[in-house]
C-alpha positions as a Markdown table, in Angstrom:
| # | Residue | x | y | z |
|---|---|---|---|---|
| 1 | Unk | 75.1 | 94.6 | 122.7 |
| 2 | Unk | 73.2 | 93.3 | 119.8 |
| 3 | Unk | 75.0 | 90.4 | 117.3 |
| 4 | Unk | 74.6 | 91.4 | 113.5 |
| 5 | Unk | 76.3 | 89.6 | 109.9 |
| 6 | Unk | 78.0 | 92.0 | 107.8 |
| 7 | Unk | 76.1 | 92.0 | 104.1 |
| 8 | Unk | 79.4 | 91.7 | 102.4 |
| 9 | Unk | 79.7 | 88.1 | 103.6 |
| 10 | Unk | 76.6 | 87.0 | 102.2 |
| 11 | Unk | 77.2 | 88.9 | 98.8 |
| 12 | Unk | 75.6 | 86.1 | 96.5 |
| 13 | Unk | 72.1 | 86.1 | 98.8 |
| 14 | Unk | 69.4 | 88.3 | 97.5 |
| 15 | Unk | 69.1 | 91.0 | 100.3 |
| 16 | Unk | 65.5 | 89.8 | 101.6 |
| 17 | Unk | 66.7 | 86.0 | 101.2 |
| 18 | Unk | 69.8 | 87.2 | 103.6 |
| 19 | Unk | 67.5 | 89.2 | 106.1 |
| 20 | Unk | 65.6 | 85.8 | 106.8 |
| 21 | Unk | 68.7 | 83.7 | 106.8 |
| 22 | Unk | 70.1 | 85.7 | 109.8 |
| 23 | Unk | 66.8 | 86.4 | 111.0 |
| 24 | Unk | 66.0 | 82.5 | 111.6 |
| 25 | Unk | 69.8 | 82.0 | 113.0 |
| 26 | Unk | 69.2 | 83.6 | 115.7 |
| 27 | Unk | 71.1 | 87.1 | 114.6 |
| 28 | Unk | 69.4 | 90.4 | 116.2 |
| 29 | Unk | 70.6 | 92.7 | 113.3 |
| 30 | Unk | 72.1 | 93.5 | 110.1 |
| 31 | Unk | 75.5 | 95.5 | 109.6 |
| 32 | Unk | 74.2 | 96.7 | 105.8 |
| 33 | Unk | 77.0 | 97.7 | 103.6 |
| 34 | Unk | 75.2 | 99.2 | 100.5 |
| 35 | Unk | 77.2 | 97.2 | 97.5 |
| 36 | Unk | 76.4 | 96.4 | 93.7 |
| 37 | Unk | 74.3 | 93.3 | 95.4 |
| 38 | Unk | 72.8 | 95.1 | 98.2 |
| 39 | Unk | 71.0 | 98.7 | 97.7 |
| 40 | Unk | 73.4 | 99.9 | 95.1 |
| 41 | Unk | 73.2 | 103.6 | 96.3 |
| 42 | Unk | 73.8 | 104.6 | 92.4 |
| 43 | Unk | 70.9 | 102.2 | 91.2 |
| 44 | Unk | 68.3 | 101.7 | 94.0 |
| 45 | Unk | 65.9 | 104.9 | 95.6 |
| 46 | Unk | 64.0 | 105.5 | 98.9 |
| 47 | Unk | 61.0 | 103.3 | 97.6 |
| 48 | Unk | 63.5 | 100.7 | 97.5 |
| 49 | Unk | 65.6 | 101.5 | 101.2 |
| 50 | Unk | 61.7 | 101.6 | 102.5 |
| 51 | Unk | 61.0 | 97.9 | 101.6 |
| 52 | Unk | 64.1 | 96.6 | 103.0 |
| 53 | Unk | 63.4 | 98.8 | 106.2 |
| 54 | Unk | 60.0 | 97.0 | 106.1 |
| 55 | Unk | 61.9 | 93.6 | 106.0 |
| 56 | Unk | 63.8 | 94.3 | 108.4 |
| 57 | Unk | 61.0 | 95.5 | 111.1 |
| 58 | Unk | 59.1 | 92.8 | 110.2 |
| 59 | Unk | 61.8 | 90.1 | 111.2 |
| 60 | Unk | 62.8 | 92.5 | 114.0 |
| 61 | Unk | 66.3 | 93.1 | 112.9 |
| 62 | Unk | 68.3 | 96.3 | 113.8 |
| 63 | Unk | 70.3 | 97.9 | 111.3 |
| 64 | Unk | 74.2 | 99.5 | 111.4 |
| 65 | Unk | 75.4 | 100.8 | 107.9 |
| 66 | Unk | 79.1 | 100.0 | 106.8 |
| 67 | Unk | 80.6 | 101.7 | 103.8 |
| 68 | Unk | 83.5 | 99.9 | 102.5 |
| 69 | Unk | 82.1 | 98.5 | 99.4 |
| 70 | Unk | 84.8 | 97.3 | 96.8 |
| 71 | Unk | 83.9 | 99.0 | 93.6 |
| 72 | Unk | 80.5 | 101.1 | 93.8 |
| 73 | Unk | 82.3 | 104.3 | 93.2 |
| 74 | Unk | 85.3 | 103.1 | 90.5 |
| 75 | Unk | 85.0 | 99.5 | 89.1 |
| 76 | Unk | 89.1 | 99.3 | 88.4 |
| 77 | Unk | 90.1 | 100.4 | 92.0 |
| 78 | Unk | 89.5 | 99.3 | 95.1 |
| 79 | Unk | 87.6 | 101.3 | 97.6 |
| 80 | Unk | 88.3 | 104.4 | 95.5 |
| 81 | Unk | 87.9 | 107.7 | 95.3 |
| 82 | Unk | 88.8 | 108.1 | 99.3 |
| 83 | Unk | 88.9 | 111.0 | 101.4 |
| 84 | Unk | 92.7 | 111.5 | 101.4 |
| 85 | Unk | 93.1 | 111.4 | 97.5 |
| 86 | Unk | 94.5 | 114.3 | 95.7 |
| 87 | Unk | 91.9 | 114.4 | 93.2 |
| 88 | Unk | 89.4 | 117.2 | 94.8 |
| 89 | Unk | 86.6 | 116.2 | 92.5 |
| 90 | Unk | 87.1 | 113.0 | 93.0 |
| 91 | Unk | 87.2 | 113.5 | 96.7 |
| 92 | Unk | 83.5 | 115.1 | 96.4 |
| 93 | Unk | 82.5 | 112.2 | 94.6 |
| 94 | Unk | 83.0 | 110.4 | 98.0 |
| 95 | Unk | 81.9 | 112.9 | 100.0 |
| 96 | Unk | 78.6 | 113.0 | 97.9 |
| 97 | Unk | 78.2 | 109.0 | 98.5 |
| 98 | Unk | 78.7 | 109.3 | 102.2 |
| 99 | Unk | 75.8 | 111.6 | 102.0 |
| 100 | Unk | 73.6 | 109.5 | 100.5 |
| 101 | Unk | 74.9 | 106.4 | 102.4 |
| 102 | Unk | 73.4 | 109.1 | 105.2 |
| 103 | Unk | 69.9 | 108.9 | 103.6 |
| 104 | Unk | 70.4 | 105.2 | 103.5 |
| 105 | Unk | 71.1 | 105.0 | 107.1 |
| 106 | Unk | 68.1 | 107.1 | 108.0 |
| 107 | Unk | 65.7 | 105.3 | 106.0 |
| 108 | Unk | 66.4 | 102.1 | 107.7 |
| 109 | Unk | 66.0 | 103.0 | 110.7 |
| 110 | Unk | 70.0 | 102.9 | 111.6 |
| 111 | Unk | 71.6 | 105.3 | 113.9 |
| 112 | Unk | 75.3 | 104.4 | 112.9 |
| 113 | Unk | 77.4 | 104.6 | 110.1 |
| 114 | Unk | 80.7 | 103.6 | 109.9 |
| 115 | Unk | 83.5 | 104.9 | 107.5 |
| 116 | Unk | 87.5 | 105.4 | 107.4 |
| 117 | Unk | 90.3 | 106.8 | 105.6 |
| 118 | Unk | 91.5 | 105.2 | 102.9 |
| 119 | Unk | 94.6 | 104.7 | 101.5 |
| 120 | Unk | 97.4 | 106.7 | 100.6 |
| 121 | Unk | 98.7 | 107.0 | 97.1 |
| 122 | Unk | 102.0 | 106.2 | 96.3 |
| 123 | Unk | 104.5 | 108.9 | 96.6 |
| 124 | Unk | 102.1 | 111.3 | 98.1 |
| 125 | Unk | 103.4 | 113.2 | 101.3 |
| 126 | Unk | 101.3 | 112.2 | 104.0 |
| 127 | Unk | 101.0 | 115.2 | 106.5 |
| 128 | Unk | 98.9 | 116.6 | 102.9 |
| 129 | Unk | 97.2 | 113.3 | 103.3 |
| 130 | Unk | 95.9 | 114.3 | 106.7 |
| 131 | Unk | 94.9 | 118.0 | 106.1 |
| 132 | Unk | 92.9 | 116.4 | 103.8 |
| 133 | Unk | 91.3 | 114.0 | 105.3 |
| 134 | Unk | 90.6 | 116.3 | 108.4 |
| 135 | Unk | 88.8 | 119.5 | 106.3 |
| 136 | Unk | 87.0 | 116.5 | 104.2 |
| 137 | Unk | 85.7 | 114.5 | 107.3 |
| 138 | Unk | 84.7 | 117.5 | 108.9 |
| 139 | Unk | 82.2 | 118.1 | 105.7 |
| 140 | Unk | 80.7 | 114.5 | 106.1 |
| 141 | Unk | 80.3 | 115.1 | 110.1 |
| 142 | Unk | 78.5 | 117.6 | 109.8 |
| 143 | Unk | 76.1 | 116.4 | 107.2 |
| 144 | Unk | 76.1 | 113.4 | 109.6 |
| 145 | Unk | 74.8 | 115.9 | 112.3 |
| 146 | Unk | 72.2 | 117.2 | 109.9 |
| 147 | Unk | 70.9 | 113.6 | 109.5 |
| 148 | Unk | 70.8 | 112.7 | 113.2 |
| 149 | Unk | 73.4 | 110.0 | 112.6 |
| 150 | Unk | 76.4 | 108.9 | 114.5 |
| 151 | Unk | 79.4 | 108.8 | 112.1 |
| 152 | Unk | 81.8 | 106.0 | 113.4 |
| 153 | Unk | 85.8 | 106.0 | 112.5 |
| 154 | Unk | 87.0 | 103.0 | 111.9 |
| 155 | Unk | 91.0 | 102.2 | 111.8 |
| 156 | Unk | 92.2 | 99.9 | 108.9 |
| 157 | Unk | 95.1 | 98.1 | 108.2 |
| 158 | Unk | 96.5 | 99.7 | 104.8 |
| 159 | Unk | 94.9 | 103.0 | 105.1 |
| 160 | Unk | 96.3 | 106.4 | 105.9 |
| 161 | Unk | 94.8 | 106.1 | 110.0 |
| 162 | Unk | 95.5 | 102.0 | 109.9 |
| 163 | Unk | 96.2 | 101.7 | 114.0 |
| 164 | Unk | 95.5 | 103.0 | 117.1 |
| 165 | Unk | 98.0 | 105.3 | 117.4 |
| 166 | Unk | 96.8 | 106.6 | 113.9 |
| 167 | Unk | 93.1 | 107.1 | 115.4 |
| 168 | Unk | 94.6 | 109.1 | 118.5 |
| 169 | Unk | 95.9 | 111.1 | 116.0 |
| 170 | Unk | 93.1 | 111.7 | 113.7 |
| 171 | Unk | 90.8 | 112.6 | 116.8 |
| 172 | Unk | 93.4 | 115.0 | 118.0 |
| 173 | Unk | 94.0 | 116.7 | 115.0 |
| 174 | Unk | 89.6 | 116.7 | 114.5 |
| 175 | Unk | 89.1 | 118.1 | 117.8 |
| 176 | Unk | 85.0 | 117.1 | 117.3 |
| 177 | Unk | 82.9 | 115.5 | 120.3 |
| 178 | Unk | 80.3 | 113.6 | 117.6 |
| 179 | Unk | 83.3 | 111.5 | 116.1 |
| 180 | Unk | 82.1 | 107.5 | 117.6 |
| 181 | Unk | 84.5 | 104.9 | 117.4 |
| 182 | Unk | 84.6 | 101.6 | 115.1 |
| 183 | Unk | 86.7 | 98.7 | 116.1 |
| 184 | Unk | 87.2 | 95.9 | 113.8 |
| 185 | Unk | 88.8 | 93.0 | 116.5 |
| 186 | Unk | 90.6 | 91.3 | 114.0 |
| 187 | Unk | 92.5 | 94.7 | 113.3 |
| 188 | Unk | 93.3 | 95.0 | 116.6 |
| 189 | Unk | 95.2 | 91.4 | 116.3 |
| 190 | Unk | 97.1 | 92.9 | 113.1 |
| 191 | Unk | 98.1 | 96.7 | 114.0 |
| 192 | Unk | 98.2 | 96.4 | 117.9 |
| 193 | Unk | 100.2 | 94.3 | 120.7 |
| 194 | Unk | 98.5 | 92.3 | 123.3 |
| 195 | Unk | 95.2 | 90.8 | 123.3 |
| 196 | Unk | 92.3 | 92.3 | 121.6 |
| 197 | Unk | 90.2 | 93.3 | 124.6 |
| 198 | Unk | 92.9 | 94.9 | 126.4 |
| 199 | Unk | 92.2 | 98.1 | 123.9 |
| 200 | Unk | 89.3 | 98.1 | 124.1 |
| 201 | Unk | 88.2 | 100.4 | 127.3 |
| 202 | Unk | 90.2 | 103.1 | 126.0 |
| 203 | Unk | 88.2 | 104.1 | 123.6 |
| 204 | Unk | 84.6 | 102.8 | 125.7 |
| 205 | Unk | 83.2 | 106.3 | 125.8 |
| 206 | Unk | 83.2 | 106.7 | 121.9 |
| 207 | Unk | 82.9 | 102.8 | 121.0 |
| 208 | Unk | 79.4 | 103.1 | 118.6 |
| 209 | Unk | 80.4 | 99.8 | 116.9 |
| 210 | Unk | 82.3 | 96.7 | 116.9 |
| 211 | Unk | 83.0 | 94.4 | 114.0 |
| 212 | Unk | 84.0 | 91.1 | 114.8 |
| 213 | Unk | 86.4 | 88.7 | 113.1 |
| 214 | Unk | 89.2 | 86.5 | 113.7 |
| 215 | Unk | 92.8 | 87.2 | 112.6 |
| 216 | Unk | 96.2 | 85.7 | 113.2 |
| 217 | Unk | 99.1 | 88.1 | 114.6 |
| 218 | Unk | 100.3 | 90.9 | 112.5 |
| 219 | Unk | 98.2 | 89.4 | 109.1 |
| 220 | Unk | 95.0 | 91.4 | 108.3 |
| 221 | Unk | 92.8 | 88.7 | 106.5 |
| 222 | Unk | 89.9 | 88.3 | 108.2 |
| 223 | Unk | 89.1 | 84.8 | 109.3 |
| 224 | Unk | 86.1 | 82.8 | 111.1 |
| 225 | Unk | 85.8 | 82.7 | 114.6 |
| 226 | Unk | 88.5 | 80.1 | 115.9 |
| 227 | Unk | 90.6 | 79.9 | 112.6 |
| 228 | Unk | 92.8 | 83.0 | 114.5 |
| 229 | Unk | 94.4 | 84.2 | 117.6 |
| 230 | Unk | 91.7 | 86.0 | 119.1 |
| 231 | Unk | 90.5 | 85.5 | 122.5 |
| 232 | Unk | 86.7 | 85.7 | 122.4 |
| 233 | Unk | 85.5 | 85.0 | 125.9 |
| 234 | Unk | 87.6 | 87.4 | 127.5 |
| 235 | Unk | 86.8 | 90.3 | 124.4 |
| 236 | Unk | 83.0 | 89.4 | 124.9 |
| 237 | Unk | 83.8 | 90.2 | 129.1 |
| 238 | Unk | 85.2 | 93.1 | 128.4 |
| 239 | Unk | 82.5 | 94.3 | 126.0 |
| 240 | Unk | 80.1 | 93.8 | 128.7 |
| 241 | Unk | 82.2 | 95.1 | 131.6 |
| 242 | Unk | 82.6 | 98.6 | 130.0 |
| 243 | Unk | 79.1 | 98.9 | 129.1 |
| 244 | Unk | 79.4 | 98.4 | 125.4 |
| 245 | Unk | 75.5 | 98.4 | 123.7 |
| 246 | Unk | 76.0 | 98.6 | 120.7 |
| 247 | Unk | 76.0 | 96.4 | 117.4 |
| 248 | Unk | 78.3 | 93.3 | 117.8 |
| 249 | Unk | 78.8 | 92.4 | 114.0 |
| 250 | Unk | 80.4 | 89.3 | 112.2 |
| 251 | Unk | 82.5 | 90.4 | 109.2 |
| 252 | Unk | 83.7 | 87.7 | 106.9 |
| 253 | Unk | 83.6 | 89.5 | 103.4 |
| 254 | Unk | 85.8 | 86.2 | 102.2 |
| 255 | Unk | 83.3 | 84.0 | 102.9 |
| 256 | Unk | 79.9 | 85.1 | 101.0 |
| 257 | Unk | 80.8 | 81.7 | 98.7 |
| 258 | Unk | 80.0 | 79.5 | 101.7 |
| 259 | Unk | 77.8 | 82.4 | 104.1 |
| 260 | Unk | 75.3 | 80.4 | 105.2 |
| 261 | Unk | 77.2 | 78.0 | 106.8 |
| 262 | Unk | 79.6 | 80.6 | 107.6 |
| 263 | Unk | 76.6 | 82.9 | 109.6 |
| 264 | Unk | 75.8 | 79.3 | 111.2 |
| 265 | Unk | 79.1 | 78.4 | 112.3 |
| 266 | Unk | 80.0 | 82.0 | 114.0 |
| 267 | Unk | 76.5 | 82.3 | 115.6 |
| 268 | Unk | 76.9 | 79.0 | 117.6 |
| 269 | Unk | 80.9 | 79.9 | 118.7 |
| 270 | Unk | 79.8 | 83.1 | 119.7 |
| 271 | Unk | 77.4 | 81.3 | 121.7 |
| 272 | Unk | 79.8 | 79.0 | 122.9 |
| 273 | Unk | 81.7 | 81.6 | 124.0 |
| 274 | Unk | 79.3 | 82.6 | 126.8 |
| 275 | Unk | 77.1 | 85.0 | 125.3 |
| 276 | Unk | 75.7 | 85.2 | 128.6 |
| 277 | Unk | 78.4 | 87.5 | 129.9 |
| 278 | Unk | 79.2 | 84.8 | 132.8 |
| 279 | Unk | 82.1 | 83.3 | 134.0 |
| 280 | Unk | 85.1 | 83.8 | 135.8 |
| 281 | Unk | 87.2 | 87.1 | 134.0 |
């Protein structure tokens, strides 16, 4: 597995200027979440996407693409349109910004890209809310397929699939082979009993991409390494025991106002935490 920063937690760097900060930290890649800041995919072209792709080769960074920017697509709502929302056209809006976001990811080099749900509105019935999001994700999977990208799901706290036992659902109901698996650790601490790492190996033959965060039990606010109830050591074991390769990325979208100690600080307890993959399970 590779260890990457989340853009969103370095939201007031200048994307080059945050490329060498985690480049010089000691970080192997970047988990790039296209954002008003950070290749605005309504303001920037491919001339731009190929200069940060040279950046990135240059400091020898890989690349995962995230997608849950605030307010690219509506600057009053959060994360909105989504792929559940009753609005069709404003459902193809999203559809058409996954697609790009697809362009994105190809032209940095990426082979990942990670999306959910979203949220529900209020007082809509949610078994509509899941034909929905079915025929819709279906459309973006298969432009995915078209791009040679992995599409990764990612359960979160909030949305219509927000757990586990969501996902299960949502893959059940998809019935498609090319659907990879996000898990956000921190989530896992909100939405799920147990430890984090105990989940993890059910879902090791999809698992594309792991975000990594600290939570404390049953709150989702995502929290620096040590400032929650996760157990790292054992997660980091478990990543390595199932074979995980895959991005290992730091997201701390709370703390862009302090990111470059905040990069520092998670980058040496990761460390700390026997990177190594030794010790006793």
């Amino acid at each position: 597995m590779w260890l990457a920063y989340n853009t969103n937690g370095l939201a007031h760097h200048r994307l080059e200027d945050a490329f060498a900060l985690l480049a010089d930290l000691g970080y192997e890649g970047v988990a790039l979440t296209p954002d008003v800041g950070h290749l605005d995919l309504g303001a920037t072209t491919e001339r731009d996407w190929e200069r940060a792709r040279a950046v990135l080769d240059r400091l020898r960074l890989r690349c995962v693409v995230e997608t849950g920017a605030r307010f690219t697509l509506d600057p009053r709502r959060k994360h909105w349109p989504n792929l559940v929302t009753t609005d069709d056209t404003a459902a193809a809006r999203r559809v058409a910004w996954y697609r790009q976001a697809l362009r994105l990811t190809t032209a940095l080099g990426a082979r990942e890209m990670s999306l959910w749900s979203g949220a529900v509105e209020p007082g809509v019935d949610c078994a509509a809310a899941w034909s929905r999001l079915v025929d819709r994700l279906n459309r973006v999977l298969d432009d995915a397929a078209l791009a040679g990208v992995t599409l990764c799901f990612e359960p979160e706290p909030g949305m219509l699939v927000d757990s586990l036992s969501a996902y299960r659902e949502l893959r059940t109901r998809l019935q498609r082979d090319d659907l990879a698996t996000t898990l956000d650790v921190g989530h896992l601490l909100v939405t799920e009993a147990g430890p984090a790492h105990v989940h993890l190996a059910e879902f090791a033959p999809s698992l594309r991409n792991v975000q990594l965060d600290d939570a404390r039990r049953g709150v989702h606010e995502h929290l620096a390494l040590g400032a929650g109830d996760l157990e790292l050591a054992p997660l980091l074991r478990e990543l390595t025991r199932i074979g995980y390769c895959g991005p290992l990325a730091l997201e701390l979208s709370r703390d862009s106002h302090r990111g470059a100690d905040a990069a520092a600080a998670a980058i040496a307890t990761v460390r700390a935490a026997d990177l190594a993959r030794s010790g006793p399970s």
